[in-house]
C-alpha positions in Angstrom: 67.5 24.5 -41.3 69.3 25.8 -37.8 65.5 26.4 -36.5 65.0 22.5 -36.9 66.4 20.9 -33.8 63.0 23.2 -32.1 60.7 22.5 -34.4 61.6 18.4 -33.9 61.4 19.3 -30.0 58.3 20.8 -30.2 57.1 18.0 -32.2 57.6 15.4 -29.7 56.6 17.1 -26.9 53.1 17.8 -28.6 53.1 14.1 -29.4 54.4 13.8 -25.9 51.4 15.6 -24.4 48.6 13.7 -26.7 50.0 10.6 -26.2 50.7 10.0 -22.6 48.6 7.8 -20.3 46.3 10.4 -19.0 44.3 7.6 -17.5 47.1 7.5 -14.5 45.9 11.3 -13.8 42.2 10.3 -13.5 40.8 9.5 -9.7 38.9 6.0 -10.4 36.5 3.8 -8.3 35.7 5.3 -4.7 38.0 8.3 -4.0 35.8 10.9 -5.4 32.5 12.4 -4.8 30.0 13.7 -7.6 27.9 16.4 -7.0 24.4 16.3 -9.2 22.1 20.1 -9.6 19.0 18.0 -8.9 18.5 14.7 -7.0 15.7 14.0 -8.9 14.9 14.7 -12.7 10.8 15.7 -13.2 9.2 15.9 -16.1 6.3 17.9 -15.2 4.5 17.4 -18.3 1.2 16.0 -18.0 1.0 14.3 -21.5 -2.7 14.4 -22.8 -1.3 12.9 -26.6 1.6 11.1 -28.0 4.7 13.1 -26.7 8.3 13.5 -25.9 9.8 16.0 -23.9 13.3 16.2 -22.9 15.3 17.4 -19.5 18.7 17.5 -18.4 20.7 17.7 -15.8 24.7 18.8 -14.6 26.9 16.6 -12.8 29.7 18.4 -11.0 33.5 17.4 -10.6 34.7 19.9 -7.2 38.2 18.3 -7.2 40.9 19.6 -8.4 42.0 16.0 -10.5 40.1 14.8 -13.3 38.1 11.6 -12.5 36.8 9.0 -14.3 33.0 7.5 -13.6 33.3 3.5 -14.4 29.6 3.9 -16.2 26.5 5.7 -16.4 23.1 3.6 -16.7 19.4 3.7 -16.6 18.5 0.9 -14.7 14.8 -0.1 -14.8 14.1 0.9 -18.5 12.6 -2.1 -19.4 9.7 -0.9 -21.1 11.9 2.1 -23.1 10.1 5.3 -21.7 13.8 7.1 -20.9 16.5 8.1 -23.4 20.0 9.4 -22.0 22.5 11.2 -23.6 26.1 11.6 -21.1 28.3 14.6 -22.3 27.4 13.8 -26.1 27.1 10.1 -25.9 23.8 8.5 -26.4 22.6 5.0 -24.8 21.3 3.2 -21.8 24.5 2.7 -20.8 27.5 4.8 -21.4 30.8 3.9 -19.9 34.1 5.5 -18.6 32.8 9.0 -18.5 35.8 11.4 -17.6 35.0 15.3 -16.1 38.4 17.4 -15.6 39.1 19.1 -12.4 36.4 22.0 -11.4 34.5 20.8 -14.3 30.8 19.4 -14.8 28.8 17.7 -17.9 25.3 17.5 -19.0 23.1 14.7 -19.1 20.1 15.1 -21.2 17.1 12.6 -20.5 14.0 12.4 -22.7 10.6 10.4 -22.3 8.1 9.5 -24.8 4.8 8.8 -23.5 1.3 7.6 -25.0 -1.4 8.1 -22.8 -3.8 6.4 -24.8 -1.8 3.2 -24.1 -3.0 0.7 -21.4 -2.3 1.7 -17.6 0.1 -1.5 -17.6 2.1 0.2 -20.5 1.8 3.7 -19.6 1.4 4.0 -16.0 0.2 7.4 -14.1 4.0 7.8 -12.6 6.8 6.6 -14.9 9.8 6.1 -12.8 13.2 5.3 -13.7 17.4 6.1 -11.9 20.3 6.7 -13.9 23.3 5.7 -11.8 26.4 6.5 -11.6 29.4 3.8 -10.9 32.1 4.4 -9.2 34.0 1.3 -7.9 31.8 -0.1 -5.6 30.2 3.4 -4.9 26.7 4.1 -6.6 24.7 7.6 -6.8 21.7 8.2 -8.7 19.3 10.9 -9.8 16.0 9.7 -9.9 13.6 10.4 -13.0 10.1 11.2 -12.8 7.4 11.5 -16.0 3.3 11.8 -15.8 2.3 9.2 -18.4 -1.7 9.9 -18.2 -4.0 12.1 -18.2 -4.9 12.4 -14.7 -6.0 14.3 -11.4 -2.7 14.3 -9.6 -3.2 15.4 -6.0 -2.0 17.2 -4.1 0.7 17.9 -6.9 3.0 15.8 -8.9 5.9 17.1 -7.2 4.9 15.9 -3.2 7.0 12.8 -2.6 7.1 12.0 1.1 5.2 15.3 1.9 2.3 15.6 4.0 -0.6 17.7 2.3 -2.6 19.3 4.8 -6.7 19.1 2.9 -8.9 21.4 4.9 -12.2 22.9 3.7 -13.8 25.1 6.5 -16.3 21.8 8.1 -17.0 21.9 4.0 -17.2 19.0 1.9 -14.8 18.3 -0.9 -16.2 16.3 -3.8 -14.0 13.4 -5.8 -16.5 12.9 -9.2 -14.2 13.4 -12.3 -14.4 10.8 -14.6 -10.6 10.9 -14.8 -8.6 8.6 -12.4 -6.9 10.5 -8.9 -3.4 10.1 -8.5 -2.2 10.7 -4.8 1.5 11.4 -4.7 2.1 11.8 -1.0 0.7 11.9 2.1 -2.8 13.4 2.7 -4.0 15.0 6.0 -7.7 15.3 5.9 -9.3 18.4 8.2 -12.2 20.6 9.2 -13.1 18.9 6.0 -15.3 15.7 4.7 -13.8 14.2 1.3 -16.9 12.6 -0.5 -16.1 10.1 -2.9 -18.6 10.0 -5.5 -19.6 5.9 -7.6 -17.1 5.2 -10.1 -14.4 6.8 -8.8 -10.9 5.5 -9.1 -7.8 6.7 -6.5 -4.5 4.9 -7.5 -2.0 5.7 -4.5 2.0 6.1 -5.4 4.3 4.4 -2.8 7.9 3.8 -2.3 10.3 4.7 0.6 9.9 8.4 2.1 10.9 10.0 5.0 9.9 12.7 7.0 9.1 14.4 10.8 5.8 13.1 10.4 5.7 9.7 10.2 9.6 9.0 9.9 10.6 6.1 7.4 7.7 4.9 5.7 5.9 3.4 2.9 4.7 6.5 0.9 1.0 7.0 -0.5 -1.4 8.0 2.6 -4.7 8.8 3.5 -5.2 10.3 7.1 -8.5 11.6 8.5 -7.5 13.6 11.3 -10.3 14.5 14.3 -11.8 16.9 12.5 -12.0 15.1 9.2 -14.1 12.6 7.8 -13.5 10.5 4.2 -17.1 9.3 2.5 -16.9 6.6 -0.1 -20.2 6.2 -1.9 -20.1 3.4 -4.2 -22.9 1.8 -5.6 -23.4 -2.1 -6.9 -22.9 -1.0 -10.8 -20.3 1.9 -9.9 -18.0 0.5 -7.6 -15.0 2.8 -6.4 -11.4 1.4 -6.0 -8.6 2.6 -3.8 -5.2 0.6 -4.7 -1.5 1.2 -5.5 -0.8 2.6 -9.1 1.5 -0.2 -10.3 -0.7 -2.1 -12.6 2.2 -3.4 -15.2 2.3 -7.3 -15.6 2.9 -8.9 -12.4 2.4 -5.8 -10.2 -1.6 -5.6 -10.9 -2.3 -7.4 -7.5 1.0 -7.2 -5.7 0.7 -6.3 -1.9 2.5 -3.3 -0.2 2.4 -0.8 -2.9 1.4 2.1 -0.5 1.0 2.4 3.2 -3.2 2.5 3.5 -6.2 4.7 4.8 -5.8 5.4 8.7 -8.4 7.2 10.6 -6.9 9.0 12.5 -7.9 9.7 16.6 -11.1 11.1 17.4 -12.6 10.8 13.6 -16.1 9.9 13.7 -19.0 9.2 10.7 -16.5 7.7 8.2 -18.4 5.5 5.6 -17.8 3.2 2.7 -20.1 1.5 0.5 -19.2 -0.4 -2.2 -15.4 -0.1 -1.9 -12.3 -2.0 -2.7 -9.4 -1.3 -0.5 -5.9 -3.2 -2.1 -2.6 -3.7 -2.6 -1.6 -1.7 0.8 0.6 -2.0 3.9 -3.0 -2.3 5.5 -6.3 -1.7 4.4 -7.4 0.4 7.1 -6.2 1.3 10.5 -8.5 2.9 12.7 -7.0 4.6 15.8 -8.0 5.4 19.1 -12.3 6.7 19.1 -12.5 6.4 15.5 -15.4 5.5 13.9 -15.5 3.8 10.9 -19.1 2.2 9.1 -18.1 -0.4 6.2 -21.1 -2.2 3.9 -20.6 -4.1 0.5 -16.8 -3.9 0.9 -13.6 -5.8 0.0 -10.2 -5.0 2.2 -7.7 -7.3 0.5 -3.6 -8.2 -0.8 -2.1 -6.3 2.1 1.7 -7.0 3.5 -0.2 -6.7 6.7 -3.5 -6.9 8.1 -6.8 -5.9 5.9 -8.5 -4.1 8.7 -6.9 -2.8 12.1 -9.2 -1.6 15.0 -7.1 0.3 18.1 -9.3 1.1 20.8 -12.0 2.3 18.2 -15.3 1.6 16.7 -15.9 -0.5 13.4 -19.3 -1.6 11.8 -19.0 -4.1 8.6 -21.2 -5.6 6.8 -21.4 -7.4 3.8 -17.6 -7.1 3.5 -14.4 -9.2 2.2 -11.2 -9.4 3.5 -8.7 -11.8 2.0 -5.3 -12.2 0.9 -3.2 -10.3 4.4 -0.2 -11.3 5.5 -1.1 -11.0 9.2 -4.0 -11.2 11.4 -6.9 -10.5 8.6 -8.9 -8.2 11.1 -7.0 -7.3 14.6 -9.0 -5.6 16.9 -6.7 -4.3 20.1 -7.0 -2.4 23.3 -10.8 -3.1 23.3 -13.1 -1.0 21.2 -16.6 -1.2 19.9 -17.2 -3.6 17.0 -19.9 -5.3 15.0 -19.5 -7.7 12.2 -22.6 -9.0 10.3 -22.5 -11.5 7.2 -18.9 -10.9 6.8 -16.5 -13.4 5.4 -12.8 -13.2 6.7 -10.1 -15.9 4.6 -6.6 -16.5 6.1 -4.9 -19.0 3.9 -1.3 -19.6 3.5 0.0 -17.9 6.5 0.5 -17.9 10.0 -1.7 -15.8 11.3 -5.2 -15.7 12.4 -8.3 -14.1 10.5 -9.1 -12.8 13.8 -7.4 -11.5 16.3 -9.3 -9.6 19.8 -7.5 -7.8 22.6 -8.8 -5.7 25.4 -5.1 -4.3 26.0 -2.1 -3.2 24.6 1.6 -3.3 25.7 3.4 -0.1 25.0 7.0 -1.9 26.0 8.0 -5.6 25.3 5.2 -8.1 25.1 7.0 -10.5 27.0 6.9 -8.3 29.9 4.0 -5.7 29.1 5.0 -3.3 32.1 3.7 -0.1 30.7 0.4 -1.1 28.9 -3.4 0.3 28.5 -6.3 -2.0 29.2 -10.1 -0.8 28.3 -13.1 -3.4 27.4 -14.1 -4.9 24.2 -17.2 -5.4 22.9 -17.6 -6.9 19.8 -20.6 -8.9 17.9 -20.3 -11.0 15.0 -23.4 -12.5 13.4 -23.2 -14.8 10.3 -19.9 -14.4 10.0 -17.2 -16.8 8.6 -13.7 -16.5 10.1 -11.7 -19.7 8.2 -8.1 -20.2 7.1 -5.3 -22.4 7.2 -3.9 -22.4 10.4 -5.1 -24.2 12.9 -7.0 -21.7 14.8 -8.6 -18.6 12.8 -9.2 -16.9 16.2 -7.2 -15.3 18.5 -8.1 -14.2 22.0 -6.0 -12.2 24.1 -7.9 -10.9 27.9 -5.7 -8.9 30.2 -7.9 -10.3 32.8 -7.9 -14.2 32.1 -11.7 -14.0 32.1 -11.7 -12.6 35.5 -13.5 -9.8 34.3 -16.5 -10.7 32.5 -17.5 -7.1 31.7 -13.6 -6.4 29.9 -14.2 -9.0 27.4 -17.5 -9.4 25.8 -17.8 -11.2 22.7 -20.1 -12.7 20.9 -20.5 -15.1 17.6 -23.7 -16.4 16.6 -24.4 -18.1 13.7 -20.9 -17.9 12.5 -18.3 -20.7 10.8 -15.7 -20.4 13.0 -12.2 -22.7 13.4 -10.8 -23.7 16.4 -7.9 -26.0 18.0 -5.9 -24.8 20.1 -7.6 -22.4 21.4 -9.5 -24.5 23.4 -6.8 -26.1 25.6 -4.5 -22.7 26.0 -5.0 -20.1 28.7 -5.4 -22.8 30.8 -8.5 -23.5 29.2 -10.3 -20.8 29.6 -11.9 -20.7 26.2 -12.7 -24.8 26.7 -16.2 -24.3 26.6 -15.9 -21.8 24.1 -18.1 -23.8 21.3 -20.5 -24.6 24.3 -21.0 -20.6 25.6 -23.4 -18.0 24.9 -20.0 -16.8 23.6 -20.6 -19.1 20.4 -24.3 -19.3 20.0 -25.1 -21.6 16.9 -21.7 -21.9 15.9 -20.0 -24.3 13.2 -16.7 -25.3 14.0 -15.0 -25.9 10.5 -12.3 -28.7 9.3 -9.7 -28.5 7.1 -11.9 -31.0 4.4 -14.8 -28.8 5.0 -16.2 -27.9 1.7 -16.6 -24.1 1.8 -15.8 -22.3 -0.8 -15.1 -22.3 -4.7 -11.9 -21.7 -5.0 -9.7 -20.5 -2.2 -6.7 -21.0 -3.6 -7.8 -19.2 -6.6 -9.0 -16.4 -4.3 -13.2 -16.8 -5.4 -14.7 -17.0 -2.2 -18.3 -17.1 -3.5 -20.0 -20.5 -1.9 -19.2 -24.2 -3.1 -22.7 -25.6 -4.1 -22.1 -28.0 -1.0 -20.7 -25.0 1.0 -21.3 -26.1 4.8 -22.3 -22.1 5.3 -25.6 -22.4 3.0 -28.7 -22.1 4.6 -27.2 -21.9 8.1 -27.2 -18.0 9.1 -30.3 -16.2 10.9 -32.0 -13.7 9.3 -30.9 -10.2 10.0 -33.5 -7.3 9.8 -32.5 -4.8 7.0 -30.3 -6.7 5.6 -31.7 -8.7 2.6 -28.8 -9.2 -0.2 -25.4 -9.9 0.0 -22.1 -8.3 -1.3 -22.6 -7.4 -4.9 -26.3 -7.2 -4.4 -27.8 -10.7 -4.8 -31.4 -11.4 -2.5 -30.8 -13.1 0.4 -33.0 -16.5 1.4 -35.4 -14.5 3.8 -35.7 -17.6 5.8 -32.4 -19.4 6.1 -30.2 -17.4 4.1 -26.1 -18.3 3.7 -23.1 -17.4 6.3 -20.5 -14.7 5.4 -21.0 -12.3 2.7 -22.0 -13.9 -0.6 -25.4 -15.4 -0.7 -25.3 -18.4 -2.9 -26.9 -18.6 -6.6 -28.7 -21.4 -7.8 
C-alpha cells in the first residue's frame, strides 16, 4: 500500500482537471473573431420533386484560447425549409457553442423543398442566415436553396453581379413555359431580348454592392445603346415582370428589386401587354432612349412608375398606380406622348405628374452646374388625379420666357390643379384657359371617378366624370384589356367603361 499516497494524488488531480471551471478559460461576448469557409451556404440543387439535400460548412477558432459563441440560430425559418446541426447538436437554435484554440467545427445545414407546392410556400429563392452571437457582436453565413423548377438567369450563383447578354445584333428569345428567375444584374448588348406572350420574369432583390452601380437594390434589367428589350404580350397572354417574393404579405409589396432602365442611346424598345411591379421604379429611361409602351400597367413602386431623363416615351393605353413619388417624372426635357392613359397618385405627397426642361447636377437650392434642353410632350385623353392638391408639376428653367423650351399640351384630359395656378408667380394662371389645356376637366376631391381607388380598381364609376368626354383618336379603338371604344365620344384615361 506504499504506492497509495500517488495513486490518491493522481486521483484528485484527474478530478482536479475534469472538474475545474473551464468556463473562466473561454473568451466570451466580443473579444474574438470567427472565421467561416464560406460566407454564404448554396444549395445548388434545382429540385424538380420532393427533396432534401444537405450542406455544411466550418467555422474557424485562429486564437490560441478556446471561446465560447453565446448561440447559433437560424433566423427567418418561419416556414421550416432549413435544418441545422452545430458540432453534433441539432435545432434552430443551439446555444453556448465552445471551439478550443486553433480549432474549427462543422455546421451541417439541410433543406427540404417541394416544388409542386404554391410559389407562396416554395418560392424560386429560399433564403435563410444562421447567426452567430457573440455578446453584442453578430456574423452570419447566409443560406441559399432553388425551391422550383425554373430558368435561372444568368446563373443561380450571380448575386450583386453584372451579367453582360450580348448576341452579335441577334435576337434572344424568352418563350419557355417555365417562369425566369433573374438573380443579378443584366446588361443587355449588341443584342434584342424578345419576350414572347405568357411569359413570366420574377426578379430577386436585396442589398448588393459593386463598381457598377455601387450600393444598390439587386435584380436589374439594363439595355445598354446597343441593346434593345421586346415585350410582346397579348390581351389573353399577358407577361409579368415583378419581384419574386410572392409569400403572404409580400405578393404586392413595393421595392423588391431595383427596375428596367434603358439605358443611353437605346432606341426601338417596346411593350405590349405588360405588367411592370413591385420595383424601386418601373422604368427609367435615360438620356436618348426610346421607349414605346401600349396596354400596359407600371405599378407598387417605392419610387416613381415611370422616369423619362432627357428621352423619348410613347404610352398608350397604360396604368400607373400605387408609386411612392411623382407617378410619371419627365426631366431635362425629352420627347413624350401620352394617349388614353390613366395616372393615380393617392396617399402620398407627390404628384402624378411631374415635367422639367432641366436638371441640377449640384444642390437644387442653388442649381449652379445644371443641363437645360426643351420638352415636348402631348397628352390626349389622359387622366392625371390623386390626392394632393395638385397632380401636376411644372418646373421651366425659363419661367415661360421661352416658349419654344416648354411645350406642353393636354387636351381632353382630367387634370387637378390648385396651387399651381397661383405659384411661379402665376405663370400657369391661365393654365385651364390656354391652348396649353385644350378641353380640359379640372377634377375635385368629391368628383366621382373611379370604382374603387382605395381598393386600387381604377376601371370607371358608372357616374365617372371621364365617360363620354375624350376625342376620338385614329387607330386607337379599345382600351387596356381590349374592350371597343365609343367611336364617337369614347371615355378618358385607359379603361373604356362597360355597360
Amino acid at each position: 500500500m506504499k504506492n497509495m499516497p500517488y495513486i490518491v494524488l493522481g486521483l484528485c488531480l484527474s478530478l482536479a482537471f475534469f472538474s475545474c471551471d473551464n468556463e473562466g478559460d473561454f473568451l466570451t461576448g466580443g473579444d474574438f473573431e470567427l472565421e467561416f469557409s464560406v460566407d454564404t451556404l448554396r444549395f445548388d440543387t434545382v429540385f424538380t420533386e420532393l427533396g432534401s439535400a444537405t450542406r455544411s460548412f466550418k467555422v474557424y477558432n485562429r486564437g490560441e484560447q478556446p471561446v465560447l459563441i453565446d448561440a447559433v440560430a437560424l433566423t427567418g425559418n418561419e416556414s421550416g425549409k432549413f435544418r441545422m446541426n452545430v458540432n453534433g447538436t441539432a435545432g434552430e437554435r443551439v446555444e453556448q457553442v465552445e471551439i478550443w484554440g486553433n480549432d474549427s467545427i462543422y455546421v451541417f445545414v439541410e433543406v427540404t423543398v417541394d416544388p409542386d407546392a404554391p410559389l407562396s410556400i416554395s418560392p424560386f429563392v429560399i433564403e435563410d442566415q444562421v447567426v452567430f452571437e457573440t455578446g453584442e457582436q453578430r456574423s452570419s453565413v447566409l443560406l441559399e436553396a432553388w425551391g422550383q423548377n425554373a430558368n435561372y438567369f444568368p446563373s443561380r450563383f450571380n448575386r450583386g453581379v453584372p451579367t453582360l447578354l450580348t448576341c452579335d445584333n441577334q435576337t434572344i428569345v424568352w418563350d419557355d413555359p417555365k417562369p425566369y428567375v433573374i438573380y443579378g444584374q443584366i446588361l443587355i448588348d449588341s443584342c434584342a431580348l424578345e419576350v414572347a406572350a405568357g411569359t413570366r420574369i420574377y426578379v430577386h432583390g436585396g442589398i448588393a454592392q459593386n463598381d457598377l452601380f455601387g450600393t444598390f437594390n439587386d435584380g436589374i434589367i439594363y439595355t445598354l445603346a446597343n441593346g434593345r428589350v421586346h415585350f410582346n404580350g397579348t390581351p389573353e397572354d399577358s407577361i409579368v415582370v415583378q419581384g419574386d417574393r410572392l409569400e403572404e404579405g409580400f405578393r404586392e409589396e413595393p421595392g423588391q428589386w431595383q427596375g428596367i432602365i434603358i439605358g443611353r442611346g437605346s432606341r426601338g424598345n417596346t411593350m405590349r401587354y405588360t405588367s411592370v411591379k413591385n420595383a424601386i421604379f418601373g422604368v427609367y429611361v435615360d438620356s436618348l432612349g426610346e421607349l414605346s409602351a401600349q396596354n400596359s400597367r407600371f405599378y407598387n413602386t417605392n419610387s416613381s412608375g415611370i422616369i423619362g431623363f432627357h428621352s423619348s416615351i410613347d404610352l398608350e393605353n397604360c396604368l400607373v398606380y400605387n408609386n411612392f413619388a411623382n407617378s410619371v417624372q419627365l426631366v431635362n426635357g425629352g420627347d413624350y406622348n401620352f394617349d388614353y392613359c390613366t395616372v393615380a397618385s393617392y396617399g402620398v405627397d407627390a404628384s402624378a405628374l411631374s415635367l422639367s426642361n432641366f436638371f441640377c447636377y449640384d444642390s437644387p437650392f442653388t442649381c449652379q452646374v445644371r443641363n437645360d434642353y426643351r420638352i415636348r410632350a402631348n397628352f390626349r385623353n389622359c387622366i392625371f388625379f390623386g390626392t394632393s392638391r395638385d397632380e401636376l408639376r411644372f418646373a421651366d428653367v425659363s419661367g415661360g420666357s421661352a416658349p419654344q423650351l416648354f411645350q406642353v399640351q393636354f387636351e381632353n384630359c382630367i387634370v387637378k390643379v390648385d396651387q399651381l395656378l397661383e405659384q411661379q408667380e402665376g405663370l400657369y394662371a391661365n393654365f385651364l384657359e390656354s391652348d396649353a389645356c385644350i378641353n380640359c376637366i379640372n377634377g375635385e376631391r368629391t368628383d366621382t371617378l373611379f370604382a374603387d381607388p382605395n381598393g386600387d380598381v381604377y376601371l370607371l364609376d358608372s357616374l365617372s366624370i371621364a365617360e363620354g368626354m375624350a376625342r376620338p383618336l385614329p387607330g386607337i379603338t379599345t382600351d387596356l384589356t381590349g374592350n371597343e371604344r365609343d367611336p364617337v365620344a369614347p371615355d378618358i384615361g385607359c379603361f373604356e367603361y362597360q355597360y
